[in-house]
C-alpha positions in Angstrom: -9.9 39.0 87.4 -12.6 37.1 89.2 -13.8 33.6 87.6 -17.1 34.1 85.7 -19.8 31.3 87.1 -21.7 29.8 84.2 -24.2 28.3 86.2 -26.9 29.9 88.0 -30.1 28.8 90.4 -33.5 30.4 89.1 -36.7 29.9 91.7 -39.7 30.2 90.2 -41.8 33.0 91.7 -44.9 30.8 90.3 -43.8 27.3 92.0 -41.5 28.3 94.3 -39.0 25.3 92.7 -35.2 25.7 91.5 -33.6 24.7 88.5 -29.8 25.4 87.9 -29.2 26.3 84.4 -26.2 27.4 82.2 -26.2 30.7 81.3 -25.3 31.8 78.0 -22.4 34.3 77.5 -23.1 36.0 74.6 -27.1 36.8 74.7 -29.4 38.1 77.2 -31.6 35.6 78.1 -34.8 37.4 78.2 -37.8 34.6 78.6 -37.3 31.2 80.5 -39.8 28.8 80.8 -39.9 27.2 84.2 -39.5 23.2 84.0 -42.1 22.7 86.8 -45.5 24.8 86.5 -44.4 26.0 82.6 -44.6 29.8 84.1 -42.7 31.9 81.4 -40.6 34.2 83.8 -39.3 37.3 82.3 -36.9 40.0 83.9 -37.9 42.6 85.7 -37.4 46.4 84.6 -34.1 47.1 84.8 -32.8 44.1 84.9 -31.2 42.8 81.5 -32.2 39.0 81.8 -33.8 36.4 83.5 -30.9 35.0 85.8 -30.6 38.7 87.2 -33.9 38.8 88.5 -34.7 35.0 89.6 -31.5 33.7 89.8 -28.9 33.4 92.4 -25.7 34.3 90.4 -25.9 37.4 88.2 -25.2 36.7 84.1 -21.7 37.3 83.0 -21.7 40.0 81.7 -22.8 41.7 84.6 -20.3 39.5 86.5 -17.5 41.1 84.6 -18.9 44.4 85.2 -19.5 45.2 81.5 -22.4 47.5 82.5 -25.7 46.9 80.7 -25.2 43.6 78.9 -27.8 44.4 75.9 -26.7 48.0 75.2 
């Protein structure tokens, strides 16, 4: 089994800046507030947090291939 990443890269479709973070790995998170411009970025549909859509590493457990991580 692959090593799950904790931390991923989110750009701010607002700002265009990057913050790494430390994902959780037992909740979706679902709202972020960006650091920079205080844009409040949400997933997009389909998509089961923030880090999946505007990050650069998926959240784990999507990395572990559990399927939908808030079903």
């Amino acid at each position: 089994m692959a090593e799950i990443i904790l931390q991923s890269t989110i750009t701010c479709p607002a700002c265009g800046k990057t913050t790494t973070d430390t994902m959780p790995t037992d909740a979706c998170q679902w709202f972020w507030d960006c650091p920079h411009c205080g844009a409040v970025l949400k997933p997009k549909e389909g998509d089961c947090c923030v880090y999946c859509t505007h990050g650069d590493v998926p959240c784990p457990p999507i990395q572990q291939q559990a399927g939908d991580c808030c079903g």
